[in-house]
N, C-alpha and C positions, 0 to 999 in steps of 0.2 A: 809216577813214583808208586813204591807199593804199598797197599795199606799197611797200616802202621798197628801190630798183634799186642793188643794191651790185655792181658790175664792178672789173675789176682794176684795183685805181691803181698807174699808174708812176709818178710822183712823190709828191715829201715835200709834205706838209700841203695838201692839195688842194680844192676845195670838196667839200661834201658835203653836199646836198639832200635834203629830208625832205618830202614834198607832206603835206597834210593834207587832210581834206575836204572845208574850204572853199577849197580850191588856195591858200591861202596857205604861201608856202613860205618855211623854212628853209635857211642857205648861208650858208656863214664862210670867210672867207680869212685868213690871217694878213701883219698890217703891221708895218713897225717900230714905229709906234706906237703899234700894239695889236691885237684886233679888229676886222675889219669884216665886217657880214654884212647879207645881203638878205632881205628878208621882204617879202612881198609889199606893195606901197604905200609904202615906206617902207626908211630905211636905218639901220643899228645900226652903233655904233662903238662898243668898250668900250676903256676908255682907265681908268688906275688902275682898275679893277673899277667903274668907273662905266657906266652902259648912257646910250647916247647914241643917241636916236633923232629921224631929221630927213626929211620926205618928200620918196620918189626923184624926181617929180616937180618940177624948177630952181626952177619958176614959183610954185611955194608957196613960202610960209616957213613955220616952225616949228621948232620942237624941245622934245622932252621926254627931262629926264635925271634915272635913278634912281640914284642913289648910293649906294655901300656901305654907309652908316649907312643906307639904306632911306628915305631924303626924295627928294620929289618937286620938281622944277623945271618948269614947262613954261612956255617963252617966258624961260626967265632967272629967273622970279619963284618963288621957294619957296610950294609949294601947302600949306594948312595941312590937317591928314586928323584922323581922330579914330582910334581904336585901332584900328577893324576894321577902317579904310581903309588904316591903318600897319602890318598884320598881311599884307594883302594883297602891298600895294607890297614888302614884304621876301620873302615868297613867290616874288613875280614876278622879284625881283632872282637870286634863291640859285638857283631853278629855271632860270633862262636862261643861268645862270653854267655850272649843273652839266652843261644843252644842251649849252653851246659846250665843255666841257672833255670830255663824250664823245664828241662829233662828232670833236673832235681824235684820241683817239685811238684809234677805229675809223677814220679816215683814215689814220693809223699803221699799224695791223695791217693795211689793206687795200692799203697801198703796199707790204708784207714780203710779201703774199702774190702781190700783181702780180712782184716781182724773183724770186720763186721761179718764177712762169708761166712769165718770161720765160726763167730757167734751165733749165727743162724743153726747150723750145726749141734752144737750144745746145745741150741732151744728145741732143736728138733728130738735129739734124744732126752730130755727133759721135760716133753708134749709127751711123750711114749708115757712115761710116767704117768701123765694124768689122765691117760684111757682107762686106769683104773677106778675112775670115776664116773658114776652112772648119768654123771649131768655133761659128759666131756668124751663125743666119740669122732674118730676119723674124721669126717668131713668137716670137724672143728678143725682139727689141726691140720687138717689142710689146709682150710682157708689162713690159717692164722699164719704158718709158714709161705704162701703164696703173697699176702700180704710184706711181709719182709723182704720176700726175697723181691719185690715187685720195688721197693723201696730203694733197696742196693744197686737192681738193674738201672732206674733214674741216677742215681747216680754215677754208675756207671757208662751211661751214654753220655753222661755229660762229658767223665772224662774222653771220652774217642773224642768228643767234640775236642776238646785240648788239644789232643795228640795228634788231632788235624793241623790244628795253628802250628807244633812243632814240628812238621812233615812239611808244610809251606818253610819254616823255616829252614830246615836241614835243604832246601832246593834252592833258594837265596844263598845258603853261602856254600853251595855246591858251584853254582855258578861264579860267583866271587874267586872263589879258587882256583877255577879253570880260566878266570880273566888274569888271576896274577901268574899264574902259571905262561901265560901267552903275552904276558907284557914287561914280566921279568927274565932276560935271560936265563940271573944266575940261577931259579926256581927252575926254567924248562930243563938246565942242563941234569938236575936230580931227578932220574927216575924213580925214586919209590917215593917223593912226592906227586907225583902224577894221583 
């Protein structure tokens, strides 16, 4: 899978992309009326903890929706599973759930540590200022800038470190996907589920 490009977010809740091997990608925005996110072929809406998926593509139709209680709908009509296929679907539900609630916030912590970039910035133009002080030259405010920003970077590796753990997961329920997709017919018959 491909590393995971975490940059400074300046704003609150922002998407946040996940590539995976087979370039299908992960990305959530936050709506009023719930989730929406984009995966490659195809669009996610979660809505009461329900996973609502419909291909991005106008000109198709479809939909398939997994619901909290772990049933399957596609086309409106309740698919009937046996255990292992209801063991799965609940997997696939709990695991995309857990996606979309790290993605949120590691989009969090990477918007706190964009407002702190960004505060470095105004210290730096506000160091300039006090080179007109005979006690306070350059190599002050370097160190004192190299210092913060040294501060931000720890931080900032931590989050990669996060964005590991949600890269392991975007590959968990990559495969989850491609198992229900190979043990549910009516799933293999939808192409822009693939």
């Amino acid at each position: 899978m491909k590393a995971i490009l975490i940059g400074l977010m300046a704003t609150f809740l922002m998407t946040v992309s996940i590539p995976a091997e087979n370039h299908r990608h992960y990305s959530h925005d936050h709506h009023s009326s719930g989730h929406h996110a984009s995966i490659e072929g195809m669009n996610l809406d979660i809505e009461d903890n329900d996973l609502i998926f419909t291909p991005v593509d106008k000109d198709e139709d479809g939909e398939v929706k997994i619901t909290e209680e772990h049933e399957l709908y596609v086309n409106g009509r309740l698919i009937k599973v046996d255990a292992k296929q209801a063991q799965l679907i609940g997997e696939y539900h709990d695991q995309m759930m857990a996606l979309m609630e790290s993605a949120k916030k590691i989009g969090l912590e990477g918007a706190k540590i964009g407002v702190e970039g960004a505060g470095l910035g105004v210290k730096a133009v506000v160091n300039v200022f006090k080179l007109l002080s005979p006690d306070y030259d350059t190599d002050d405010m370097e160190k004192e800038i190299e210092k913060e920003a040294s501060k931000i970077e720890a931080k900032a590796s931590k989050l990669e470190a996060k964005a590991k753990k949600i890269e392991d997961q975007a590959e968990e329920l990559e495969d989850i996907h491609d198992d229900l997709i190979d043990q549910i017919p009516e799933l293999s018959r939808l192409d822009w589920f693939e």
